[in-house]
N, C-alpha and C positions, 0 to 999 in steps of 0.2 A: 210602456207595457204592451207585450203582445197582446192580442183576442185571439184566442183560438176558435176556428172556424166553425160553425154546428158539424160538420161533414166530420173533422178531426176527433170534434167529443163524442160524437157518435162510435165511428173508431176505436177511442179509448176505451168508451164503458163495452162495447163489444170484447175488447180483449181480456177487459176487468175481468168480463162474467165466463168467458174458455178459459180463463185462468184458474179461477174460481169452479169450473166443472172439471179441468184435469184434476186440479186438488183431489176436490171429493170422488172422482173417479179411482186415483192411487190409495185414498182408503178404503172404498168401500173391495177394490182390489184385493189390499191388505187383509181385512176385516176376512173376507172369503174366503182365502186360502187358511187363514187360523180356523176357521169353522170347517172346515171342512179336514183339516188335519185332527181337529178336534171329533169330529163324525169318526173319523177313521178309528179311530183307539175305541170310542162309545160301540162302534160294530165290533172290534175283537173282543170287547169283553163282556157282550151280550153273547157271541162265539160261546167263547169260553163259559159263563154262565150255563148255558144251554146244555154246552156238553158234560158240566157235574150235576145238572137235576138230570139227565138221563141216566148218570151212573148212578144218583142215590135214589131214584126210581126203580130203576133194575134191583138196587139191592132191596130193597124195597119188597118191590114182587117175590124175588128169590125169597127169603123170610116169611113173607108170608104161606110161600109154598110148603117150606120145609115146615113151618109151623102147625099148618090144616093136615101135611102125612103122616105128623103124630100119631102112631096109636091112641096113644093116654092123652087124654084131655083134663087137665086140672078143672077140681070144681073152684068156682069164687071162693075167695075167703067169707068165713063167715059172719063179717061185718057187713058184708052187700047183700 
């Protein structure tokens, strides 16, 4: 039976543990490029978001405009 030398095992578990950190490097790689492709779609559709409360703000406004140049203002019914 061989001994392997302390200098050899040393070696080995050195290699073990670069081994063992490219690993986890190519996922956490992995891992970031999904989040961040994932970011990407979350920004166009806070985008988009954005840009329909502005439109139903506008209409918004616009109605209430057209509503206060009424001449005729209805009273409450008379239940209020």
């Amino acid at each position: 039976m061989t001994q392997i030398k302390p200098a050899q095992k040393d070696i080995c578990v050195l290699e073990e543990r670069i081994n063992a950190l490219e690993s986890r490097n190519l996922f956490q790689d992995d891992v970031i490029e999904q989040l961040s492709e994932e970011l990407a779609v979350h920004q166009a559709q806070i985008a988009e978001l954005r840009e329909q409360i502005q439109l139903v703000a506008n209409r918004l406004k616009d109605a209430g405009s057209l509503a206060s140049s009424k001449e005729e203002i209805e009273p409450p019914p008379p239940h209020y």
